[in-house]
Backbone as CSV, one residue per row, in Angstrom:
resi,resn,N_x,N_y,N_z,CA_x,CA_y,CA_z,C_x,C_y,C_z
1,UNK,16.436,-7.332,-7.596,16.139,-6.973,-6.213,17.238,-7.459,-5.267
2,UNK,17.825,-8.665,-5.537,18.645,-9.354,-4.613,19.726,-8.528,-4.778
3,UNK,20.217,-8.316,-5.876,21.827,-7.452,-5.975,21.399,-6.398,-5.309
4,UNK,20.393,-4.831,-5.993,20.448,-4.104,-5.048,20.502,-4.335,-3.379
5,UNK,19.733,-5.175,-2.988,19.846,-5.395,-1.286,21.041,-6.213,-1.159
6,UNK,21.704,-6.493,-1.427,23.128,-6.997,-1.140,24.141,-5.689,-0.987
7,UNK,24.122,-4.860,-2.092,24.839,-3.495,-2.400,24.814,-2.904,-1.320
8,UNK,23.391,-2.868,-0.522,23.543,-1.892,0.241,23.621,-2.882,1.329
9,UNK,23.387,-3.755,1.555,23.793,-4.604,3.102,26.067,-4.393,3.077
10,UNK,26.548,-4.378,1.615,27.384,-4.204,1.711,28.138,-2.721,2.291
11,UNK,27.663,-1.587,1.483,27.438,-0.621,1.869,27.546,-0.375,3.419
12,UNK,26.459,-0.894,3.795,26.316,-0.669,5.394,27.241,-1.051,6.199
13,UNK,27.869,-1.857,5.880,28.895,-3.025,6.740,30.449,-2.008,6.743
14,UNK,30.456,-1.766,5.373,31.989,-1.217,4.771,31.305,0.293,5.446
15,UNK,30.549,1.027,5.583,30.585,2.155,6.282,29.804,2.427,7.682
16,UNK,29.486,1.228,7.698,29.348,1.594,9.499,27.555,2.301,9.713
17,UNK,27.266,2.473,8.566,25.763,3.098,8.364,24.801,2.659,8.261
18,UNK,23.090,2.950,8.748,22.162,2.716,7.514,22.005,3.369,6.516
19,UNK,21.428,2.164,5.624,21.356,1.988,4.635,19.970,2.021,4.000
20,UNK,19.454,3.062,3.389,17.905,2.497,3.028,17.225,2.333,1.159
21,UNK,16.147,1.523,1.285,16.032,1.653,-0.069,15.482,2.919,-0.458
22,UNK,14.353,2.585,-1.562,13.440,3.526,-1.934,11.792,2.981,-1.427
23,UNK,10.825,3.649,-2.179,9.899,2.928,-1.677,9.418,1.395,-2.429
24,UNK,9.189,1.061,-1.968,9.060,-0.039,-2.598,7.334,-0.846,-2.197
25,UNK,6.565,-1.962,-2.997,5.009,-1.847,-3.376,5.047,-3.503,-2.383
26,UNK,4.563,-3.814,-1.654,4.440,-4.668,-1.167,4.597,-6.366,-1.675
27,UNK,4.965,-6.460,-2.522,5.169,-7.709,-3.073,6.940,-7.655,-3.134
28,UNK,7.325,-6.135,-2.619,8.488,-6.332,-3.427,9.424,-6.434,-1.617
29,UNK,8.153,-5.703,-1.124,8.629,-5.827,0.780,8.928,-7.209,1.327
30,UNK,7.542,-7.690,1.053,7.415,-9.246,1.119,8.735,-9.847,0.423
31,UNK,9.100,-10.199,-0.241,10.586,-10.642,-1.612,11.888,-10.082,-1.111
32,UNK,12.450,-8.771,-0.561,13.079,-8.456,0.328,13.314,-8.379,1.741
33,UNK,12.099,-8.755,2.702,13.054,-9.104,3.510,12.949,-10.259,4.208
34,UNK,12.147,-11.316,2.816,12.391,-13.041,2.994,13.988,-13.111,2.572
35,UNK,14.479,-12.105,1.858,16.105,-12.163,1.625,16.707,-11.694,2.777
36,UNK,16.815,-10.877,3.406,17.389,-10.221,4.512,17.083,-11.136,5.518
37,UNK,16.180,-11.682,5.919,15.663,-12.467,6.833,16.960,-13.952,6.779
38,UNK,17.325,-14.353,6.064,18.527,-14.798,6.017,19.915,-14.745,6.496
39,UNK,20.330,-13.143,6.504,21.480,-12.887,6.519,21.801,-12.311,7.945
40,UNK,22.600,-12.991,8.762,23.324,-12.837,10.619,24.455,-11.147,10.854
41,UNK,24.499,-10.611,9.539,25.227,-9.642,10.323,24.636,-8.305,9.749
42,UNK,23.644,-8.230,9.201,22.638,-6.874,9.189,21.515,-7.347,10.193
43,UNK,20.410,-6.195,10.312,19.510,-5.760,10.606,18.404,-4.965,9.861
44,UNK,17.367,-5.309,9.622,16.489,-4.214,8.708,14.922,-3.787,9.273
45,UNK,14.634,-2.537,8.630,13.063,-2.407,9.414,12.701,-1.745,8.028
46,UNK,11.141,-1.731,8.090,10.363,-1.665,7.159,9.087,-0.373,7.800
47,UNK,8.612,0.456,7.242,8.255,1.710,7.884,8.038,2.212,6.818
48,UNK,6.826,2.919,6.563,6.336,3.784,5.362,5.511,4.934,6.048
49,UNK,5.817,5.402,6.956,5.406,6.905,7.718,4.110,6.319,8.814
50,UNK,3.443,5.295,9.186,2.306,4.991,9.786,2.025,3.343,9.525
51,UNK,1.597,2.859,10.768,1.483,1.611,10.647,1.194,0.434,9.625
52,UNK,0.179,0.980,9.216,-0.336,0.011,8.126,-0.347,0.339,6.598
53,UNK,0.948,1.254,6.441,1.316,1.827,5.415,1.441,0.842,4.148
54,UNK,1.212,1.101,3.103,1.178,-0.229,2.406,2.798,-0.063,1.579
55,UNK,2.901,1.132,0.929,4.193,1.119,0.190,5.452,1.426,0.858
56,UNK,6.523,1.177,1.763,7.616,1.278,2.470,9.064,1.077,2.141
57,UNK,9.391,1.739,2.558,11.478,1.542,2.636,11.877,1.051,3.560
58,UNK,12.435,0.320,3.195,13.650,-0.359,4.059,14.682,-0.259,4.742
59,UNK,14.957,-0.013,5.966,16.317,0.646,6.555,16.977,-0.994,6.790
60,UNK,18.719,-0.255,5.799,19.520,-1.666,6.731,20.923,-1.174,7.466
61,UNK,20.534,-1.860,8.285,22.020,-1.946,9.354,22.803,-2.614,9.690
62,UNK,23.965,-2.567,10.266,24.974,-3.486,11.026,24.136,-3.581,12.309
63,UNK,24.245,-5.466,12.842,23.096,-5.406,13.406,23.904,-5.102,15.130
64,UNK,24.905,-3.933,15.246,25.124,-3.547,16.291,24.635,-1.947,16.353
65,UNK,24.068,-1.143,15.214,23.576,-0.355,15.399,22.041,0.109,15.693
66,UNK,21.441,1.245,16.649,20.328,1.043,16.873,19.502,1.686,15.817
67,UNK,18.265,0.659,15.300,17.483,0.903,13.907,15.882,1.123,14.663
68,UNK,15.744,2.429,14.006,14.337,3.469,14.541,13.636,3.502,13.333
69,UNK,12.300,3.747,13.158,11.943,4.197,12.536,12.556,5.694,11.710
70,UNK,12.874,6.499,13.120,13.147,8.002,12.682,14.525,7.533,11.699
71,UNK,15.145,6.343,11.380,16.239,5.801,10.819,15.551,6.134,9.178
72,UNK,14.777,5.909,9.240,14.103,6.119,7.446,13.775,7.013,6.862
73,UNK,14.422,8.339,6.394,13.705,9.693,6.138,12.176,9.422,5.059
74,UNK,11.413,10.391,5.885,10.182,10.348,5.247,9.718,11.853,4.827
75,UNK,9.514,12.252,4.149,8.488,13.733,4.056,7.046,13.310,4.191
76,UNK,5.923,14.376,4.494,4.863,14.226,4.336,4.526,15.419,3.341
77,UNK,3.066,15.582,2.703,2.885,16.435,1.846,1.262,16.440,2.213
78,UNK,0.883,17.786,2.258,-0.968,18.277,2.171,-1.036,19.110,0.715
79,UNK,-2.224,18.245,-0.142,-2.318,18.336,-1.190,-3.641,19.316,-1.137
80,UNK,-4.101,20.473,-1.133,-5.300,21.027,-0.970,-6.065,21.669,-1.764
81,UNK,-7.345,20.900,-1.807,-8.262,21.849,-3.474,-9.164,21.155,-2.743
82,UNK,-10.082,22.002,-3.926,-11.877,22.058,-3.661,-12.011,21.223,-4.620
83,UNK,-12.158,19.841,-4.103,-12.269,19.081,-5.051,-14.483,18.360,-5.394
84,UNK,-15.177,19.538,-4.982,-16.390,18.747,-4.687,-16.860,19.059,-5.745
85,UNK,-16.674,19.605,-6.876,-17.680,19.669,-7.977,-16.285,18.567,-9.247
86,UNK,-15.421,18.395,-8.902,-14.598,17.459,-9.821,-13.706,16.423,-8.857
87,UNK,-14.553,15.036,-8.459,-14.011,14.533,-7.296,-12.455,13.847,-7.859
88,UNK,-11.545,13.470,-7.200,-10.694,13.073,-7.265,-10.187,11.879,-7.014
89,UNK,-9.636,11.001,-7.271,-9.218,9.271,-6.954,-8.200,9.515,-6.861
90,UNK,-7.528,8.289,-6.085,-5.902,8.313,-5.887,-5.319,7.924,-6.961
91,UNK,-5.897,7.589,-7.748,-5.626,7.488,-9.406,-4.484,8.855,-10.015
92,UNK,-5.842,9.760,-9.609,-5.714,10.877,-9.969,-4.316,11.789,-9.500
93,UNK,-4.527,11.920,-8.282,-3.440,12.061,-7.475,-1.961,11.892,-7.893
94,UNK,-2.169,10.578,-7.593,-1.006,9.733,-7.934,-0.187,10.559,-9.586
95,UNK,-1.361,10.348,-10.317,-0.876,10.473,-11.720,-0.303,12.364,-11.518
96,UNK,-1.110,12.907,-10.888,-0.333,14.290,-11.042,1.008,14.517,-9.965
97,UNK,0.993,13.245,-9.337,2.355,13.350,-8.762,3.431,13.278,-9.810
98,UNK,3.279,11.958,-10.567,3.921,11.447,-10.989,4.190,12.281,-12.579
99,UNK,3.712,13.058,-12.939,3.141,14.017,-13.866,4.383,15.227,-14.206
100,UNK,4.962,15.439,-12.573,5.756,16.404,-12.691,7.431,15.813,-12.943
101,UNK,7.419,14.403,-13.385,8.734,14.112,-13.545,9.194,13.086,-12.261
102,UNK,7.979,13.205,-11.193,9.335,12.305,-10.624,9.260,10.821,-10.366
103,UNK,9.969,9.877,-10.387,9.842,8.458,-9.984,8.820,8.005,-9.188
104,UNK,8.197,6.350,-9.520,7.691,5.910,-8.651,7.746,5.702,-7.162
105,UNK,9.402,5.142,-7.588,9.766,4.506,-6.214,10.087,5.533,-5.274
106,UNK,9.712,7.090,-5.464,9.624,8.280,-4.443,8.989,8.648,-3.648
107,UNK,7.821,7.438,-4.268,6.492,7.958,-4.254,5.643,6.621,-3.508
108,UNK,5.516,7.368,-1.253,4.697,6.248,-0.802,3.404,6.418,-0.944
109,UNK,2.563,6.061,0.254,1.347,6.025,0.414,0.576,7.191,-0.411
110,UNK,-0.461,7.561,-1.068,-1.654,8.578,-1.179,-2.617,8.261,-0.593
111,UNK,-3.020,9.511,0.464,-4.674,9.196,1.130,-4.955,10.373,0.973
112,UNK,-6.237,9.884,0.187,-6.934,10.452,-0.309,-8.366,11.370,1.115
113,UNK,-8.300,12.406,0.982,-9.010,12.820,1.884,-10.648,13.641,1.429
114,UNK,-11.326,13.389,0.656,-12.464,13.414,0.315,-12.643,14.445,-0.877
115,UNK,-13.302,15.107,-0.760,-13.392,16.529,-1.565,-12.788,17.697,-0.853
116,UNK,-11.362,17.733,-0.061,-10.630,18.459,0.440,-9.674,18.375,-0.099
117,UNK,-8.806,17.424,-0.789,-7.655,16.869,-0.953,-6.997,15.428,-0.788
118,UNK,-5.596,15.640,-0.539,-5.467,14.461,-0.237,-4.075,14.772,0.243
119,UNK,-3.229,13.561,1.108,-1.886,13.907,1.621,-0.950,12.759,0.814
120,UNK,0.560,12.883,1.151,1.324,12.189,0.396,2.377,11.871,1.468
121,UNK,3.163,10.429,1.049,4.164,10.553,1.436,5.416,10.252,0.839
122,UNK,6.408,11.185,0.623,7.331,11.101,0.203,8.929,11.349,0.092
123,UNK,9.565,10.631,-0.699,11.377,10.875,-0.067,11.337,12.200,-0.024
124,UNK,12.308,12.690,1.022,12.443,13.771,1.905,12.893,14.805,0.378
125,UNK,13.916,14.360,-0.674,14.528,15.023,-1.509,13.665,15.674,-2.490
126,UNK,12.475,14.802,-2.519,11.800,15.676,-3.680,10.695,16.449,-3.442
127,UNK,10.675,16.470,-1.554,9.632,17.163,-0.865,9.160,18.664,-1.782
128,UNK,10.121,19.617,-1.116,10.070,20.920,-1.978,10.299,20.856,-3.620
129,UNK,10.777,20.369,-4.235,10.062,20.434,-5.231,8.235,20.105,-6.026
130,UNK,8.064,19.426,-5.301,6.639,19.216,-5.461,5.701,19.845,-4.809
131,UNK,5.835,20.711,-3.554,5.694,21.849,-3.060,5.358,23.267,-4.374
132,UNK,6.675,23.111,-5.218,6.573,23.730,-6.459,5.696,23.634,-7.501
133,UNK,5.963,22.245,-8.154,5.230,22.091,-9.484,3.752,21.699,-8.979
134,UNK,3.364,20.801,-8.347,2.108,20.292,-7.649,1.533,20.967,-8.108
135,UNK,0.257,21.428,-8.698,-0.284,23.112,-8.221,-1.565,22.789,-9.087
136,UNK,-2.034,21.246,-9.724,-3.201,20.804,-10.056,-3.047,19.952,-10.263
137,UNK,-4.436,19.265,-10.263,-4.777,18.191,-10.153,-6.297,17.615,-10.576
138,UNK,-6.492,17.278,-11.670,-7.665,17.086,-12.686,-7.947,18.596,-13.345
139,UNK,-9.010,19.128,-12.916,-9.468,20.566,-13.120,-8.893,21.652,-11.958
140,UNK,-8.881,20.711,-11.080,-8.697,21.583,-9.616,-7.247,21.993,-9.286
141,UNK,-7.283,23.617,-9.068,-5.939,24.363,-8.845,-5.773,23.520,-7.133
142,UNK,-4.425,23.216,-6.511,-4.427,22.973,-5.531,-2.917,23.907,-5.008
143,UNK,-2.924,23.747,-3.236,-1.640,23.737,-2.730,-0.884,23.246,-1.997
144,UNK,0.439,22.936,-2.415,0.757,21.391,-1.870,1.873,22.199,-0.536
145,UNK,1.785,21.738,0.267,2.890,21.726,1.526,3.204,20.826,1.977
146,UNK,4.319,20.694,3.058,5.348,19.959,3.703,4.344,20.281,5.081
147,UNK,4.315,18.840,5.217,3.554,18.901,7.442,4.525,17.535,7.855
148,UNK,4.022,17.762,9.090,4.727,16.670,9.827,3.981,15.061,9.404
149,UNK,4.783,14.161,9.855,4.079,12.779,9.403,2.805,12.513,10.914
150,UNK,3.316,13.355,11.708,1.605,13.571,13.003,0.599,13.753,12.511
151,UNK,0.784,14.611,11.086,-0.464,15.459,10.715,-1.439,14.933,9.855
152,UNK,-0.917,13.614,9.595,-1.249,12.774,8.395,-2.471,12.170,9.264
153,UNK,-3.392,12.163,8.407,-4.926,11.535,8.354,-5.599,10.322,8.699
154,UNK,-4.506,9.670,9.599,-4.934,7.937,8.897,-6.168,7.586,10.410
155,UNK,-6.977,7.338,9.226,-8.101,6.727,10.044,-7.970,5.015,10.589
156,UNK,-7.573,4.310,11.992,-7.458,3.106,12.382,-8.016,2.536,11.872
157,UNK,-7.622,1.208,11.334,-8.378,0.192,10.735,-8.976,-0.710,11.487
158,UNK,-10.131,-0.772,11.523,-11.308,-1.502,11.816,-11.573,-3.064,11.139
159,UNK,-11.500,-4.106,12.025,-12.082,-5.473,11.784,-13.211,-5.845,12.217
160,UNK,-13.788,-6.133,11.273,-15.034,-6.582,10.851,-15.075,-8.732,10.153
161,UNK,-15.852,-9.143,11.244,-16.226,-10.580,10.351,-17.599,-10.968,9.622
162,UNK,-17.415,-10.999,9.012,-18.364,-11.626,7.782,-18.731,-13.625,7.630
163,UNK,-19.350,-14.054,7.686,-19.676,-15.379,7.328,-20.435,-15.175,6.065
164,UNK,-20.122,-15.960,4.923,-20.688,-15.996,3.291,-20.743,-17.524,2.807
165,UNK,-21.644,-17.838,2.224,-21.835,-19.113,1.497,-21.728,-19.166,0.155
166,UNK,-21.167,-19.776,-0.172,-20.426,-19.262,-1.699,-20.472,-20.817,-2.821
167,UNK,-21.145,-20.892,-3.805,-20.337,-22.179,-4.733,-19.577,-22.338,-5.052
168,UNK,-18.636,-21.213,-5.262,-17.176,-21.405,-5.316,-16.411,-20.466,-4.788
169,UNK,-14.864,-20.817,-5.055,-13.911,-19.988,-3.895,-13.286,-18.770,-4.855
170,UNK,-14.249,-18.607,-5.886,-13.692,-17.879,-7.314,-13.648,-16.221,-6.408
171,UNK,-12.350,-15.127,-6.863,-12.154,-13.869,-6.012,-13.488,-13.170,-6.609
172,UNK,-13.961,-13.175,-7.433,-15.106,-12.449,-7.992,-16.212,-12.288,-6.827
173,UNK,-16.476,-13.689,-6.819,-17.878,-14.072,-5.486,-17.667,-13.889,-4.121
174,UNK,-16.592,-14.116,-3.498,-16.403,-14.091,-2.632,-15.694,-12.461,-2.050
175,UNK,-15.238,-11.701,-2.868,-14.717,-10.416,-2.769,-16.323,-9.687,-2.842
176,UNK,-16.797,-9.850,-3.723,-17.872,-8.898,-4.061,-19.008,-9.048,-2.373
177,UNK,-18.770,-10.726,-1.837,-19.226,-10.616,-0.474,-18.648,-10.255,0.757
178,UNK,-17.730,-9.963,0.557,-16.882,-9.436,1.707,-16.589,-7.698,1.590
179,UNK,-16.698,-6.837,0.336,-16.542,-5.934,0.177,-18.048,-5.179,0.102
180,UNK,-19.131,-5.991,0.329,-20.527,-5.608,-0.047,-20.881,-4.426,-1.314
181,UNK,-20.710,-5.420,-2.367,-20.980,-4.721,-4.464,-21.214,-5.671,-4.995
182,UNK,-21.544,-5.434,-5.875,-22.204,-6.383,-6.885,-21.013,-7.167,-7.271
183,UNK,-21.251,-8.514,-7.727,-20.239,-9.540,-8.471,-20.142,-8.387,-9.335
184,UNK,-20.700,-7.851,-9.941,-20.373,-7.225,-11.470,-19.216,-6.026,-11.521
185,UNK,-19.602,-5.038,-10.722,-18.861,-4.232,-9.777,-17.024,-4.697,-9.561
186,UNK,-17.469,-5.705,-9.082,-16.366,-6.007,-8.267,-15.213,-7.054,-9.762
187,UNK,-16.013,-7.565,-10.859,-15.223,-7.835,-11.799,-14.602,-6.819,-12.594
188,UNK,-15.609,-5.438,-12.370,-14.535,-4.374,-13.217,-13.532,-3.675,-12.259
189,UNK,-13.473,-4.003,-11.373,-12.611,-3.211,-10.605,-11.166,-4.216,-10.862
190,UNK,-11.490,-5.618,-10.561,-10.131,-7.033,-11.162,-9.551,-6.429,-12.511
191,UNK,-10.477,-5.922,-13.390,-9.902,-5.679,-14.627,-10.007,-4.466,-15.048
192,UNK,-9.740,-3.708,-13.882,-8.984,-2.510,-13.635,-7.839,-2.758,-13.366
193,UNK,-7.019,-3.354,-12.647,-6.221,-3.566,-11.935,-6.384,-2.997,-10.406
194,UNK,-7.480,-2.902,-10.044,-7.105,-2.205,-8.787,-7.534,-3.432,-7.359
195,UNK,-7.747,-4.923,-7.935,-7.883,-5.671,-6.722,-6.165,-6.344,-6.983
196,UNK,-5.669,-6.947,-5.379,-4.425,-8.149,-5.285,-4.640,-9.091,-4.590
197,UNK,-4.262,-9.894,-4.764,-4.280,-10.820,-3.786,-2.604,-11.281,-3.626
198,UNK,-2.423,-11.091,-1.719,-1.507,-11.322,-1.081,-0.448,-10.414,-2.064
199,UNK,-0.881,-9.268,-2.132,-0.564,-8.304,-2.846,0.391,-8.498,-4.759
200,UNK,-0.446,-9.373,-4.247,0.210,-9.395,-6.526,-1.009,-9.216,-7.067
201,UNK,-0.743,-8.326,-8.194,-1.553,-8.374,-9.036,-2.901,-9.523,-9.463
202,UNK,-3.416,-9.475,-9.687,-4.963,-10.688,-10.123,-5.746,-10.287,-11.497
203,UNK,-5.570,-10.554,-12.500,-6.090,-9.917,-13.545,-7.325,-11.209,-13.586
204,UNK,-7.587,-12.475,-12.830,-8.672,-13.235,-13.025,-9.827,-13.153,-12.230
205,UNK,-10.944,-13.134,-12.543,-12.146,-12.878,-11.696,-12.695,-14.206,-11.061
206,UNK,-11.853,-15.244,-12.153,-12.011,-16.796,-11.767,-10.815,-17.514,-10.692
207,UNK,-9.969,-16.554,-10.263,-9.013,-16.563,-9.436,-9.491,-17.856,-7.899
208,UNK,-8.793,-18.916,-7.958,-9.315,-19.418,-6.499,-8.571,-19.253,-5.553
209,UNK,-9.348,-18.657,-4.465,-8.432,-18.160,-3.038,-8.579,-19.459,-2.237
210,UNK,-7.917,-19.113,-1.251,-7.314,-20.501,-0.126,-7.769,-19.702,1.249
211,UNK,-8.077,-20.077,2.176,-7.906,-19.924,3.388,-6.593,-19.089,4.005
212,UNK,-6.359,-18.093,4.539,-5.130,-17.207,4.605,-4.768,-15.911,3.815
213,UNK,-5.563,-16.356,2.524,-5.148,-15.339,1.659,-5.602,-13.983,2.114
214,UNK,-5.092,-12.937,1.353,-5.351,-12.026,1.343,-5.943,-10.785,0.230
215,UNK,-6.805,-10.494,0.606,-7.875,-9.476,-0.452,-7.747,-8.006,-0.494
216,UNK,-6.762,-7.313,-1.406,-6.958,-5.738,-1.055,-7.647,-5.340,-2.468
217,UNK,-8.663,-4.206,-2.259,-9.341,-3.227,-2.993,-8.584,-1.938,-2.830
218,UNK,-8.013,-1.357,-3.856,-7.888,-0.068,-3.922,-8.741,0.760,-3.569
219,UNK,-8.642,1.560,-2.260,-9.728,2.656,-1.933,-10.932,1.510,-0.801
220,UNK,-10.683,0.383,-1.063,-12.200,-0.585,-0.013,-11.295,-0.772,1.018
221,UNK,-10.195,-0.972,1.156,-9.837,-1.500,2.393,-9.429,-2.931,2.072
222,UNK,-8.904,-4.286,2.884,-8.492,-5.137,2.607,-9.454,-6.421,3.326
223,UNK,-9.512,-7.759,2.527,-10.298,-8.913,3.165,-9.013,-9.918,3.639
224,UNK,-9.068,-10.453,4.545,-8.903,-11.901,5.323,-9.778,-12.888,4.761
225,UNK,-9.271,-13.734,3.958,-9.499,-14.977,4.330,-9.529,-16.251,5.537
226,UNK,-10.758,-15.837,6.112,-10.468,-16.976,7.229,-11.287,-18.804,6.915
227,UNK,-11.347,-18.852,8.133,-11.919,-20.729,7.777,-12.418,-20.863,7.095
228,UNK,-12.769,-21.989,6.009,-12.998,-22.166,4.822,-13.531,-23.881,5.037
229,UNK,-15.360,-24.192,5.266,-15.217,-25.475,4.917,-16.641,-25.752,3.982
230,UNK,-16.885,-26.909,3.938,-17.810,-27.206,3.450,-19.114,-27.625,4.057
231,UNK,-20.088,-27.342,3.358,-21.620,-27.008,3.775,-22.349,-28.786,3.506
232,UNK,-23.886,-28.895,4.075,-23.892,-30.390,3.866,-24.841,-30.077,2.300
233,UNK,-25.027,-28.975,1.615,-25.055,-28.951,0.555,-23.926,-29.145,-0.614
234,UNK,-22.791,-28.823,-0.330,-21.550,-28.712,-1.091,-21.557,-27.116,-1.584
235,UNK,-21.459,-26.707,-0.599,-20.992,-25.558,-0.901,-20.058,-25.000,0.015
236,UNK,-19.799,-23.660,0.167,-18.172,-23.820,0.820,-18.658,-22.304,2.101
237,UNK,-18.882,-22.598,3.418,-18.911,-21.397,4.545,-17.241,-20.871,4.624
238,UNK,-17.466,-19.714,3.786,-16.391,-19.132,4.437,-16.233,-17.984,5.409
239,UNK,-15.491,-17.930,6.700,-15.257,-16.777,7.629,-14.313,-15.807,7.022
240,UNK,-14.802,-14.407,6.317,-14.029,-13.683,6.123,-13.357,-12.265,7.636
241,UNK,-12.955,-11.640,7.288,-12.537,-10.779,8.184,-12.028,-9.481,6.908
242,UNK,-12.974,-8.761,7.286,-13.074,-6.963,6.467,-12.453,-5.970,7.526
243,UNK,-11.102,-5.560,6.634,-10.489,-4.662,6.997,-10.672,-3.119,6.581
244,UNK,-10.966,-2.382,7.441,-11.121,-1.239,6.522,-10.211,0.263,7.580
């Protein structure tokens, strides 16, 4: 990670340009630009088509040039099928993106939009081609187009606080109360892979969180860890905060 972002901080300098990555998964955002965050003669921004985008590229600059968002090429994509008699996950999605050949790191956000479809966002280069091959997805024939990144779906995220009493600070118990599902539920989803914390991976259900941390569910939305103390039973009040 460090060489590539050096390459192109070099890049940028020796041509006077930005410079951007690919997309890249939030652990790897976080890890790049605690590196950049270092260095006095670039500039960088982080932008994945909409605010609270989770997967993003990186624009870098000489930090005398002016760095926009519109600095980061993005495509958007409307993925469209009747998806109500064979529902669809971003699982799904995803995998028939990825199905037709092309890279991860091409490949940002999927929102998933119910039994209508779903939209995409992705590098500008492999827009029209996937326009092309796209054309299903599970059972369902779909059709994929190019829209503006205006057109994109994103519903504001909403905070919500929660207070939970918990015996321990294990992600199992305390996720399954902040996401309202069963402990049981919420352990097959850990060993799915589809929970992180502070966006890394968590393959433990016995996982202990801290105060600060952070809780995302694939498809639930994300938890806050807030204050965290102890009860005059010994048990532990924690203030969560549910993002959705």
């Amino acid at each position: 990670m460090k060489e590539r972002l050096s390459d192109l901080c070099d890049r940028s300098l020796r041509t006077w340009q930005t410079q951007c990555t690919n997309f890249l998964a939030p652990p790897e955002t976080a890890e790049a630009t605690a590196y950049l965050s270092k260095l006095t003669d670039v500039q960088f921004l982080a932008w994945g088509g909409y605010p609270q985008a989770e997967r993003q590229k990186l624009a870098i600059a000489p930090t005398a040039l002016e760095l926009t968002t519109d600095s980061i090429p993005l495509s958007a994509l409307d993925i469209r099928g009747n998806f109500l008699f064979d529902p669809a996950s971003h699982r799904d999605f995803l995998g028939a993106i990825l199905g037709t050949g092309i890279e991860r790191d091409q490949v940002g956000d999927v929102i998933v939009l119910g039994d209508t479809g779903a939209q995409a966002i992705v590098s500008p280069q492999i827009a029209e081609y996937l326009v092309c091959q796209l054309t299903q997805v599970r059972t369902v024939p779909v059709k994929t187009q190019i829209i503006s990144l205006s057109e994109l779906k994103i519903r504001p995220p909403q905070k919500k606080e929660i207070v939970t009493i918990e015996a321990s600070l294990r992600l199992d118990a305390v996720a399954s109360a902040g996401f309202a599902m069963s402990r049981a539920k919420m352990v097959e989803l850990i060993n799915n892979e589809e929970v992180r914390v502070n966006w890394r991976q968590v393959s433990s259900p016995s996982y202990q969180l801290r105060s600060g941390d952070l809780v995302a569910v694939r498809g639930k939305g994300r938890l806050e860890i807030g204050n965290i103390s102890i009860t005059k039973k010994n048990r532990y009040r924690i203030q969560l905060w549910r993002l959705t």
